[in-house]
C-alpha positions in Angstrom: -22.8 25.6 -3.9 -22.0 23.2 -1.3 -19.0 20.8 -2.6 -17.2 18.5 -0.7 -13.8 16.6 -0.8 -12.7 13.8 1.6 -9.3 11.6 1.3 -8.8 7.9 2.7 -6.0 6.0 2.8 -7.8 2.1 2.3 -5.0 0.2 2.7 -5.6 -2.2 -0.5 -8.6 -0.9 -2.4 -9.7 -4.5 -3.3 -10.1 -5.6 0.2 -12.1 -2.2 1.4 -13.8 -2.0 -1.5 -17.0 -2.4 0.5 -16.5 -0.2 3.2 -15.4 2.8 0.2 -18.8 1.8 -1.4 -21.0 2.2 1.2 -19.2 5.1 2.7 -19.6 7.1 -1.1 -23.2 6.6 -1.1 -23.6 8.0 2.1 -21.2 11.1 2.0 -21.8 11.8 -1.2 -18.5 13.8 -1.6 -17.8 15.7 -4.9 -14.2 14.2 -5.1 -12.7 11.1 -2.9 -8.6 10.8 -2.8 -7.5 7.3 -2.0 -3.9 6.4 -0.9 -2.5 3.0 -0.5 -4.6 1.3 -3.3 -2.1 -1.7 -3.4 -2.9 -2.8 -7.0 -1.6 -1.3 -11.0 -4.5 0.4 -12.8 -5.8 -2.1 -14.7 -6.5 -3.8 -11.7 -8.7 -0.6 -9.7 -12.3 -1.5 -9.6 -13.3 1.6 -11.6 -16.7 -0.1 -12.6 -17.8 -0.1 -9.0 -17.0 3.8 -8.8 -18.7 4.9 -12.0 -21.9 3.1 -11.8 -21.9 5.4 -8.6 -21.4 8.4 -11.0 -17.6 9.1 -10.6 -14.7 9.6 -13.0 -12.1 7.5 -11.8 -8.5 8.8 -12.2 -5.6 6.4 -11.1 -1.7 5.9 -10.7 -1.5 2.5 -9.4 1.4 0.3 -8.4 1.7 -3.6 -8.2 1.0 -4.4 -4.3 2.5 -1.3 -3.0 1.4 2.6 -2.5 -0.6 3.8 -5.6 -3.1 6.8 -5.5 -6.4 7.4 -6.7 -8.7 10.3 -7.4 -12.5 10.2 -7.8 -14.9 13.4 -9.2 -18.2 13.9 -10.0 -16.7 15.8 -13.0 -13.9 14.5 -15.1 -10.7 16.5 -14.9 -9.6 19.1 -16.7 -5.6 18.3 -16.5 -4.2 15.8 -15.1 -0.7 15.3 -13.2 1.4 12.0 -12.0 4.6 13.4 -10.9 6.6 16.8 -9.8 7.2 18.7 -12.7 11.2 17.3 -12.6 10.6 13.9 -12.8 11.3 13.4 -9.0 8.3 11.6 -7.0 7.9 9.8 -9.9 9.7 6.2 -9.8 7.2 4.6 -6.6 3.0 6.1 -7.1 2.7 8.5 -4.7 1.2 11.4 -6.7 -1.8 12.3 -8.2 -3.0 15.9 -9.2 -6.4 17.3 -11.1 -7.5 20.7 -12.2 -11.1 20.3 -11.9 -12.3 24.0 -13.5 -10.1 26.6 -11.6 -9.4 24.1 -8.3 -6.7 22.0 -7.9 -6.7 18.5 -5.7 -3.0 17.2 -4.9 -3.8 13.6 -3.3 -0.1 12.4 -2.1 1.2 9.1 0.1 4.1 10.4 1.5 6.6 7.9 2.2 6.6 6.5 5.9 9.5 6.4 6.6 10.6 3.7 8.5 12.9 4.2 11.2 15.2 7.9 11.8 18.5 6.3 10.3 16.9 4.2 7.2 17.9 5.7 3.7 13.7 5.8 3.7 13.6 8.7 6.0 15.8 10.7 3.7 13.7 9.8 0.9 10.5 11.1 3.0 12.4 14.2 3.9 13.0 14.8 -0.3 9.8 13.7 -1.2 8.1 16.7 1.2 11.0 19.0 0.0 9.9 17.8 -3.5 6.3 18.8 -3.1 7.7 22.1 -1.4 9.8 23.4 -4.6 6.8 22.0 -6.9 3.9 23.9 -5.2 6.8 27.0 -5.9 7.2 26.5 -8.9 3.8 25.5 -10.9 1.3 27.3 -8.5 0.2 30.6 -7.4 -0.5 30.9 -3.7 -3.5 32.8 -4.6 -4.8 29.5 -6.3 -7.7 27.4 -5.3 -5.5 24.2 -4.2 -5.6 21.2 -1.8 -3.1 19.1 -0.4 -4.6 16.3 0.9 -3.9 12.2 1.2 -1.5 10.8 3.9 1.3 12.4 4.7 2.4 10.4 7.0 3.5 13.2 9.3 1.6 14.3 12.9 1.9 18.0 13.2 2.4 18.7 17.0 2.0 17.0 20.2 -2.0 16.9 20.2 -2.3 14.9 17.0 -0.4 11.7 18.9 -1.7 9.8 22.0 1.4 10.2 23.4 3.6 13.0 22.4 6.5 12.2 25.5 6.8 8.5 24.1 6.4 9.4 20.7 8.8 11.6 20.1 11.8 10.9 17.4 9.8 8.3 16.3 8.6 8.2 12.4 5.5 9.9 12.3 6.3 12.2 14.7 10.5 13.0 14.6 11.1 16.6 14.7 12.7 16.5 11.2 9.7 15.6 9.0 7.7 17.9 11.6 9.7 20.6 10.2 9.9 19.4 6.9 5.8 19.4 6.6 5.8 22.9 8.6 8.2 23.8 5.5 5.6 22.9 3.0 2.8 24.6 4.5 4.7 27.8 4.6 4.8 28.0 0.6 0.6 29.1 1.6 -1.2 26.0 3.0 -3.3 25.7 6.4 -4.5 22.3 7.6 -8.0 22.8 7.8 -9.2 20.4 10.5 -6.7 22.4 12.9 -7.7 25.7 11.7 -11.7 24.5 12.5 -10.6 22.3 15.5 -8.0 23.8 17.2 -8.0 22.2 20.7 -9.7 18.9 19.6 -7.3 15.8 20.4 -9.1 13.3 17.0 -6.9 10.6 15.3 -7.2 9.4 11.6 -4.9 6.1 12.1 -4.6 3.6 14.5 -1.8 0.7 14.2 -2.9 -2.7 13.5 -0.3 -4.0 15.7 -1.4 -2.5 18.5 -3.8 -4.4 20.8 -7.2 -2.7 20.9 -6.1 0.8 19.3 -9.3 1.8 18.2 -11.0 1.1 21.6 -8.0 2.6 23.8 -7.5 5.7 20.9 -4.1 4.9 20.5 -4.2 7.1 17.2 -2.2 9.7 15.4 -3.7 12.3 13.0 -1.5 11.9 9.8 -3.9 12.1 7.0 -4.8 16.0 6.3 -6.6 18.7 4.6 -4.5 21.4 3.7 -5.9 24.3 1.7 -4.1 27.6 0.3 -6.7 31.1 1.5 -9.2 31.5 -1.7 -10.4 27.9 -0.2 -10.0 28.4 3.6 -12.1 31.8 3.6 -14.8 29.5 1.4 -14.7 26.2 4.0 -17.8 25.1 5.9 -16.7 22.4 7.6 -14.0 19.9 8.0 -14.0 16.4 10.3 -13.4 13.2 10.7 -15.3 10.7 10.4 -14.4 7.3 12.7 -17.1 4.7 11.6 -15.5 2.7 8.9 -12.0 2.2 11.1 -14.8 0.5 13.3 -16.0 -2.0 10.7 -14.8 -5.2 10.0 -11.7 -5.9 8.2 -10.8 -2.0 7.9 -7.9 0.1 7.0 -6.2 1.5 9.4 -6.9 4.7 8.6 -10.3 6.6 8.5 -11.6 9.0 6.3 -11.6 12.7 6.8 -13.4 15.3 4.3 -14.2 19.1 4.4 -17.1 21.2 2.8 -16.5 24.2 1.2 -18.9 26.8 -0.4 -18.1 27.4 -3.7 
């Protein structure tokens, strides 16, 4: 059975709620992760979602970060925090068992700048998700991490590594902090299908033309422990709705997996 999962940070669901709409119809994905919804849960447009034939599982916050899960099925368990409690002041996770698969959807903190107490709180949030994987799951386990992490892995997933460099995003701490996750039994799938290709899944606002001069950075992932990378088709991304008008600044990427 082909099945397929794609994540998308919309930057204020409200606003894209268009763009989300039109993109579900025609993707048709099994199960959509949305960061950055901006609004509490009684305020997600669920309707919109299940007259398009998805469960709708939320952990909203008021105007800031919030997460969002949508299946075709509804899910078995469902998880809003680490196991400890950490994670779980600001809406930054969201975990379902769906059957014998789990789907992690995070929004790891930015960041801000190297010496704000936010960086920290990134570094702690990834070490967070580290011990947590360790401690709840089995590496042989169907299990995604996907959302936005926030994090560009190496020099190819930046338009400009030399510049770059020490900046948020891409400073060699949370580099090594996401490497430290993965280790626990994670690849990212878009680099294990694409491993030379230079593709972006963010481009600033604030910076003139982005889109049109790829001035991007490949922070939103796909990462998959081996039960699901020996079963994945596919995995891409997927520029057309960061083309639209009034966009997120992100785009969605999604993999297929036979199952």
């Amino acid at each position: 059975m082909n099945w397929k999962l794609a994540t998308f940070n919309v930057n204020g669901i409200r606003a894209r709620l268009p763009i989300v709409i039109d993109w579900l119809r025609r993707e048709q994905p099994e199960v959509l992760c949305l960061q950055e919804i901006k609004c509490q849960d009684q305020d997600f447009p669920g309707a919109a979602f299940v007259d398009l034939g998805y469960t709708v599982t939320v952990r909203g916050q008021k105007a800031f970060n919030g997460v969002a899960i949508l299946g075709r099925q509804p899910p078995d368990e469902v998880v809003r925090s680490f196991d400890d409690g950490r994670g779980g002041v600001e809406a930054r996770l969201l975990a379902v068992r769906i059957g014998d698969l789990w789907v992690v959807n995070s929004y790891v903190p930015q960041g801000r700048a190297p010496d704000d107490p936010a960086f920290q709180y990134k570094l702690g949030f990834l070490a967070g998700l580290k011990a947590w994987f360790a401690a709840r799951f089995d590496i042989g386990a169907k299990l995604i991490w996907t959302g936005d992490i926030n994090v560009a892995p190496g020099p190819i997933d930046v338009h400009d590594p030399e510049r770059l460099d020490g900046q948020v995003g891409f400073h060699p701490e949370e580099r090594q902090a996401f490497r430290d996750v993965l280790a626990w039994g994670l690849t990212d799938l878009f680099r294990a299908r694409h491993p030379d290709s230079r593709r972006f899944t963010f481009w600033d606002y604030r910076l003139p033309n982005a889109l049109k001069r790829n001035l991007g950075w490949r922070i939103d992932h796909i990462l998959v422990t081996a039960p699901l990378l020996a079963r994945a088709a596919a995995c891409d991304i997927d520029p057309a709705p960061r083309a639209l008008p009034r966009p997120s600044d992100h785009t969605p990427v999604w993999a297929r997996f036979e199952l």
